[in-house]
C-alpha positions in Angstrom: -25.6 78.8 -81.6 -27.0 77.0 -85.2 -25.4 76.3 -88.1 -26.4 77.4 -91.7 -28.2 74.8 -93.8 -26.4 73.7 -96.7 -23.5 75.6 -98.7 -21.6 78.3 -97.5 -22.2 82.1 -98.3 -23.2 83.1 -101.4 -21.8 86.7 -103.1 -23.8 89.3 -105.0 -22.3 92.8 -106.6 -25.9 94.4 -106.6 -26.2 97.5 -104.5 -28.5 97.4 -101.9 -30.0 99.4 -99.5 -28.9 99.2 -96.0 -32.3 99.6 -94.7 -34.1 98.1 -97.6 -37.7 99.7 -96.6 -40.6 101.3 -98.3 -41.5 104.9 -97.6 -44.7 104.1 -96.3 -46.5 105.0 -92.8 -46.2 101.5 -92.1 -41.8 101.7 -92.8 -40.2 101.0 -89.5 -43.1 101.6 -87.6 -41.5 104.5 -86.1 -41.9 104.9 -82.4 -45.7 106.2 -81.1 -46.6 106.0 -84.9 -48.2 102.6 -85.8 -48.8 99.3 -84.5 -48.7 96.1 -86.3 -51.7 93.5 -86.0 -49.8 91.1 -88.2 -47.1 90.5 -85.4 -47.9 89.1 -81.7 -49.5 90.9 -79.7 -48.9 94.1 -81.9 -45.7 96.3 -82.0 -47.2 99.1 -80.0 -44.0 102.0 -79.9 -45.1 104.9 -77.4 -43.4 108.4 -77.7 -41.2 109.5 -80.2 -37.7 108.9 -81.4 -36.4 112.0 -80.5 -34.6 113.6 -83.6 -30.6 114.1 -83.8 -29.4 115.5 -80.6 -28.4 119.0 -79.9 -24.7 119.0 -80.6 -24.1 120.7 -77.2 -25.2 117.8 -75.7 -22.3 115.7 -77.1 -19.6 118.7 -75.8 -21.7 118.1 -72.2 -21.6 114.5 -72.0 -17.4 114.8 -72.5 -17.1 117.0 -69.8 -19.3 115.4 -67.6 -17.5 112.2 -68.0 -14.4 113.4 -68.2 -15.2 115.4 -64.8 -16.3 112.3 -63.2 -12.9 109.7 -64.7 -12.3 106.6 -63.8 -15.5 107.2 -61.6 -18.2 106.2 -63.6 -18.0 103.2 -66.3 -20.7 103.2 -69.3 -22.3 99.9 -70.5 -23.8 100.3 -73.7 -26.3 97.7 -75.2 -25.7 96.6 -78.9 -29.4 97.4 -79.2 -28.7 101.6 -78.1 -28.7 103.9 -80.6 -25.5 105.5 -82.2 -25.4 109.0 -80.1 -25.1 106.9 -76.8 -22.4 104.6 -77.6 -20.4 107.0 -79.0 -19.6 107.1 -74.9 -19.6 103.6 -74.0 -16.9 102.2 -72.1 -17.6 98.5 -73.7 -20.4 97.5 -75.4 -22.1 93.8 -75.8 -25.1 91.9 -74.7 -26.6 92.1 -71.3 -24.5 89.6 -69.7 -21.3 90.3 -71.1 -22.0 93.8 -70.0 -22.8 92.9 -66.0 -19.8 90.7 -66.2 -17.8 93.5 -67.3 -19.2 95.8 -64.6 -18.3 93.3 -62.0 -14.9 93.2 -63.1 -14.7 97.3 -62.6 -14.9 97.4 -58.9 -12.8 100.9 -58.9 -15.7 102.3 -60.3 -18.1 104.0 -58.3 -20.8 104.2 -60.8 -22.2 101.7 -63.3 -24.4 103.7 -65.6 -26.3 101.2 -67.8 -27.2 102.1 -71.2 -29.6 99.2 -71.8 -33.1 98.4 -69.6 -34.3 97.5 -66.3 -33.5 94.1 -66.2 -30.0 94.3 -67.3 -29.4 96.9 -64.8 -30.7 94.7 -62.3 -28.5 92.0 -63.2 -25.9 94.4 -63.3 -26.6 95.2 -59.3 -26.7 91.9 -58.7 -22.9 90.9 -60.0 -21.2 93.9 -58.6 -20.5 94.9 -55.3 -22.5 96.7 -53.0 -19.9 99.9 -52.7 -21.0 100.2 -56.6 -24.3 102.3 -57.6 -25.9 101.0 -60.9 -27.8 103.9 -62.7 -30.5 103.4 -65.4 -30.3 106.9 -67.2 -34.3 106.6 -67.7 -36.6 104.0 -65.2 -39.1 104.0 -67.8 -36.7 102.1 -69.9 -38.2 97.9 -69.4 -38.7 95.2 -71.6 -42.0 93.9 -72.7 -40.4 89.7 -72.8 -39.5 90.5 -69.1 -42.6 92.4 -68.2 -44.9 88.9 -69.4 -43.7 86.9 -66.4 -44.3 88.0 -62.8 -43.3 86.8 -59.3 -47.3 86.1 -58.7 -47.7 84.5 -62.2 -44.7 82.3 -61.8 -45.4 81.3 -58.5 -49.0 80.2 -59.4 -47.9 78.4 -62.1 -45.2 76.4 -59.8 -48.4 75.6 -58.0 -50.2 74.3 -61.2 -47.5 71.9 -62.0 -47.2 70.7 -57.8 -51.1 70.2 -57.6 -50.1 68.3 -61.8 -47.4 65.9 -59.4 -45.4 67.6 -61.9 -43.0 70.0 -60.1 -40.3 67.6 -58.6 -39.6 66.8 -61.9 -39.6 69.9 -63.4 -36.2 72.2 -63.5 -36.9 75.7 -64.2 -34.7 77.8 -66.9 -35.0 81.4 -67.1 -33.9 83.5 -70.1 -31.2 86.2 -69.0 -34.0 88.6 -70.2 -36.3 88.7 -67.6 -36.7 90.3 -64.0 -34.7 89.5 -60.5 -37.7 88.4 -59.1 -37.9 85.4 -61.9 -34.4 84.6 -61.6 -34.6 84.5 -57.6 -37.7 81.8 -58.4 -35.1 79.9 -60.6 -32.3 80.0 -58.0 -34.9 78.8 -55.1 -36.1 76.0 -57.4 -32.3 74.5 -58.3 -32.4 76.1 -61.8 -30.3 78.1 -64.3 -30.5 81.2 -66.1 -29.5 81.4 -69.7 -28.7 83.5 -72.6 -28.9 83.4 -76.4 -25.9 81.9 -77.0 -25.6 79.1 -73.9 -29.6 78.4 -74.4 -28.6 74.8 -75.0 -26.1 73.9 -72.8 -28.4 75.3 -70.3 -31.0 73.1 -71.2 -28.9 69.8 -71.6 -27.9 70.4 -68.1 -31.7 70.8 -66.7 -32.4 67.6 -68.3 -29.7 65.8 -66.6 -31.2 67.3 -63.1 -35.4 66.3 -63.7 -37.6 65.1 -66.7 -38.6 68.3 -68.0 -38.1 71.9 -68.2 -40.1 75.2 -67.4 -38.4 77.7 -69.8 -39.0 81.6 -68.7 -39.8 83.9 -70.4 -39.8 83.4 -74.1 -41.6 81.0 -75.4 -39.4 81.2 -79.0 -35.8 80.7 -77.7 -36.8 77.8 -75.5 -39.0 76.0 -78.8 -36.2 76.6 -80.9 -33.4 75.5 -78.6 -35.1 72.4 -77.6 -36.2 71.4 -81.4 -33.5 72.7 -83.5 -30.5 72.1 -81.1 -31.4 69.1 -79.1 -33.9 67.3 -81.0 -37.2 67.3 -79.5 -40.6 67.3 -81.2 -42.7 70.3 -81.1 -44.9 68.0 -79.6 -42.6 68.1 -76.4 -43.9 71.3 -75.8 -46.8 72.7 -74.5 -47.3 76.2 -74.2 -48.6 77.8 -70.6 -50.0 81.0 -70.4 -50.5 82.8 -67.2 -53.6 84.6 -68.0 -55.5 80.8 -68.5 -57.0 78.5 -65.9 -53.5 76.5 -65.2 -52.0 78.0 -68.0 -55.2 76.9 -70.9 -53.4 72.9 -70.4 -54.6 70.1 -68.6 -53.1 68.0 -66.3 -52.2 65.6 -68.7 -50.5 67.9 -71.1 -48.1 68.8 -68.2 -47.7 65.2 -67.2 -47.3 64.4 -70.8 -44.4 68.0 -72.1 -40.8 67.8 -71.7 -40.6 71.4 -72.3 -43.5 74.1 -70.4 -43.3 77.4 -72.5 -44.0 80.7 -70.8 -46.0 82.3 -73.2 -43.7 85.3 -73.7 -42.0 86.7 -76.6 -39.8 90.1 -77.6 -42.1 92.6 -79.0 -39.8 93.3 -82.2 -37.9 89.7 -82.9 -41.8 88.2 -82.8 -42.6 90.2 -85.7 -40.4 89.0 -88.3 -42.0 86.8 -90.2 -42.2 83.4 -92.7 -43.3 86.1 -95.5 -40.1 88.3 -94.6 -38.0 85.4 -95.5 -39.6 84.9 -98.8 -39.7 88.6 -99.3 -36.1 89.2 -99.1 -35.7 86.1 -100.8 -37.3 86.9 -103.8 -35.8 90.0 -104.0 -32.3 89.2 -103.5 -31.2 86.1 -105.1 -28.3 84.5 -103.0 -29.4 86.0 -99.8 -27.9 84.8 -96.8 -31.3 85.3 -94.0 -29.6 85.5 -90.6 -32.3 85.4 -87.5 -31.6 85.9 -83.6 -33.5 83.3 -82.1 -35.8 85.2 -80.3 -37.7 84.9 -83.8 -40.6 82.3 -84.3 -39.7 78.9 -84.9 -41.1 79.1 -88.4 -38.6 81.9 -89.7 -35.8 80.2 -87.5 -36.4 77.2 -89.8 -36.4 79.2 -92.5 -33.1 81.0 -91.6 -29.4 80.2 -92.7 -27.9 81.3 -89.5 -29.6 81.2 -86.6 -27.9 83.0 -83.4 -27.3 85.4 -80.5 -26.5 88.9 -80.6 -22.4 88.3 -80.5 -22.8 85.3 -82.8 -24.1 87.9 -85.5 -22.1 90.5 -85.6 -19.2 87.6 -85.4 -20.8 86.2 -89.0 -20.8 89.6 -90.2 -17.0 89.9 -89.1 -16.3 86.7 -90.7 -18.6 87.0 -93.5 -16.7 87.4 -97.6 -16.5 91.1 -99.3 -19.4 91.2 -101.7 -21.9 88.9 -99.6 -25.4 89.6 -98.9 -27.0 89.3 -95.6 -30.5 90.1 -94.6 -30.5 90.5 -90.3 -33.2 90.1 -88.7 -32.9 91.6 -85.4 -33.4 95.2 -83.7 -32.3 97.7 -86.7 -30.4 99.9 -84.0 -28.0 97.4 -84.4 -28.3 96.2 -87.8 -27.6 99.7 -89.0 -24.6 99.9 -87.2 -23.2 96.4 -88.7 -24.0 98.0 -92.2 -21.9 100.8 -91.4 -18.9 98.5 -89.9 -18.9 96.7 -93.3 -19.1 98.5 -96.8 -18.2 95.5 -98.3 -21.0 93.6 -97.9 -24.2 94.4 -98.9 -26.8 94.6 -95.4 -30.6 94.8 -95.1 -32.9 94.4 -92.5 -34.9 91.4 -93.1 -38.4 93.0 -92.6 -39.6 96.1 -93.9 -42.2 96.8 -91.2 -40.3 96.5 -87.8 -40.0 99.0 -84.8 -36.9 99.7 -82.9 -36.8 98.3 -79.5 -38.8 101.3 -78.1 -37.6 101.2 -74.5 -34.3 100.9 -75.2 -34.3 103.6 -77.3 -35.5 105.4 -74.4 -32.0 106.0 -73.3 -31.1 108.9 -75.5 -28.2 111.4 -75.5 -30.3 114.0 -73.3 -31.1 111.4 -70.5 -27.3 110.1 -70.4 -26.0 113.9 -70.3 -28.3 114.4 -66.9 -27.1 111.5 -65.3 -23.7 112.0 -65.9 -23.6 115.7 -65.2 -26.2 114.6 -62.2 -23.1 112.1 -61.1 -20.5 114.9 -61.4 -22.7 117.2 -59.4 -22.4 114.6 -56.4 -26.0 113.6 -56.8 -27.4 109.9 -57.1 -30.0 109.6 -59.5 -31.9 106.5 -60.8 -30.0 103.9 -58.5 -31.3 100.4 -59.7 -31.1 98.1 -56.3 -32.3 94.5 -55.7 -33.2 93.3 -52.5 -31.0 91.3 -50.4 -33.0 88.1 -50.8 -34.0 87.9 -54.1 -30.2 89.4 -55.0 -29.1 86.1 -53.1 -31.4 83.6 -55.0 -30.9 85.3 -58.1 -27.2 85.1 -57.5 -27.7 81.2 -57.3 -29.1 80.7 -60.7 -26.7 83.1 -62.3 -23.5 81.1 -61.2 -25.4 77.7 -61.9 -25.5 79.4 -65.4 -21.7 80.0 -65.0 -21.1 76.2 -64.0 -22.6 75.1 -66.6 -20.0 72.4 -68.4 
């Protein structure tokens, strides 16, 4: 998505800790342990990270899945946690991973390894003779859960009663609910992810004069500054629990870009002081930031990017380099692991795992999948015929995109 600023990598021989964290109560904020006032909003993680599964439940989830075949096909988020995609079928970011369940029509069951959303997008791409199964419902998103229908509808009629809304095109980030990307399809937008964020936006511009970016306020300031230009002055940020979104009619009349003040719980924690931290301690570092993160540590970042566009640096990246991620550690662990060459930390010392996507474990994917070769349905994720069609609308605007 960005480029790095300046040279290219730089290498350093000095060991370094994958994790790079202090053995405090603060370290990792493990889930239901701590919170973090420093970050937005507070990384609140309820429940527990359940400890190493039972090795009888990785002998049960063989069987089951072998008992079920080319029946049931396992997405597996990048952001899941070792034990569960041991038995992913493909792995990836939410929308390669309903793209690659919508080219599996043999398969009778989709069972998603990610969170609601994804599953819901999931449902939406593939057939209706397909069940898609979320191993635990309680598994959401917090970015996607800071938008609703009734929010997002009041604040279309905000910008209408602002003479604003014929001009405005909305985009909506691929992490959020069907009911915000049926909103975007019935208002001629797009959706977007992380790594088409700015073609996406280019397009929107072409079709009005500004843009109502759902639901992360960071990706769309980022996008729109970094990638095409704009002033942060462009952008005015709306938030849904403010009289018209705490911005007067003016300020609407006057933005390119409307923010929905929305953010991910764990990517909105990393922070300026992180950079300098890491910095400090690791001359030579090369700081690589999804850009989910706040503009401030974006701009601070060498490499700025999506999920793929990461572990493709990684991939690419010279024996002996020295990276510092900062994104969900689930993942950075596992990139660590994939390359003993290179020395990996996690940016921040402070940071939670995602906490509801780490509520897929091994024990609720062994119940669903021995639930599926029992012949029963569990935890079907279904969208409604009307807001499957709208939705559908943005999501292959998104595909058209040039």
């Amino acid at each position: 998505m960005l480029h790095r600023k300046g040279s290219g990598p730089v290498t350093t021989t000095e060991p370094l800790d994958v994790l790079d964290v202090q053995p405090t109560p603060l370290a990792l904020l493990l889930l239901g342990r701590e919170s973090d006032p420093r970050s937005e909003r507070g990384v609140d993680c309820p429940g527990d990270l359940p400890a190493a599964s039972d090795p009888d439940l990785v002998e049960r989830a063989r069987a089951a899945k072998a008992r079920l075949g080319s029946k049931v096909f396992i997405l597996g988020h990048h952001y899941q946690r070792d034990e569960v995609i041991e038995f992913a079928d493909v792995t990836g970011d939410s929308f390669k991973l309903a793209r690659d369940a919508a080219a599996r029509p043999e398969a009778e069951y989709i069972v998603f390894c990610g969170v609601h959303f994804m599953a819901e997008s999931a449902d939406i791409l593939t057939s209706g003779d397909q069940a898609v199964i979320l191993p635990d419902l309680a598994a959401g998103c917090s970015m996607a859960d800071m938008a609703t229908a009734e929010q997002v509808a009041e604040c279309w009629d905000v910008l209408t009663e602002a003479g604003v809304a014929g001009t405005t095109v909305p985009v909506s980030y691929m992490n959020s609910s069907a009911d915000i990307k049926a909103f975007t399809g019935r208002h001629g937008g797009t959706i977007c992810t992380s790594s088409n964020a700015e073609r996406a936006l280019e397009w929107a511009f072409s079709q009005g004069e500004k843009v109502l970016f759902l639901p992360d306020q960071h990706l769309g300031r980022n996008t729109a500054v970094r990638d095409l230009g704009l002033s942060l002055d462009d952008c005015v940020l709306y938030n849904p629990h403010k009289p018209n979104g705490g911005l007067t009619v003016q300020q609407l009349r006057d933005a390119k870009m409307i923010l929905w003040r929305g953010h991910c719980s764990v990517h909105g924690r990393f922070s300026i002081e992180s950079v300098e931290d890491v910095r400090a301690r690791i001359p030579g570092v090369n700081v690589l930031v999804h850009p989910e993160c706040k503009h401030e540590v974006v701009s601070a970042a060498d490499y700025v990017g999506s999920t793929e566009y990461i572990i493709k640096a990684l991939d690419a990246a010279p024996a002996g380099s020295a990276w510092a991620i900062g994104t969900e550690l689930n993942l950075v662990r596992r990139l660590a692991k994939a390359h003993p060459d290179k020395q990996v930390v996690f940016l921040d010392k402070t940071v939670c795992f995602c906490s509801t996507m780490n509520r897929i474990d091994l024990p609720h994917l062994v119940w669903t999948l021995e639930s599926l070769a029992d012949g029963k349905l569990v935890n079907r994720i279904q969208v409604d015929e009307e807001t499957e069609r709208y939705a559908k609308l943005a999501l292959e605007q998104m595909l058209a995109l040039p």
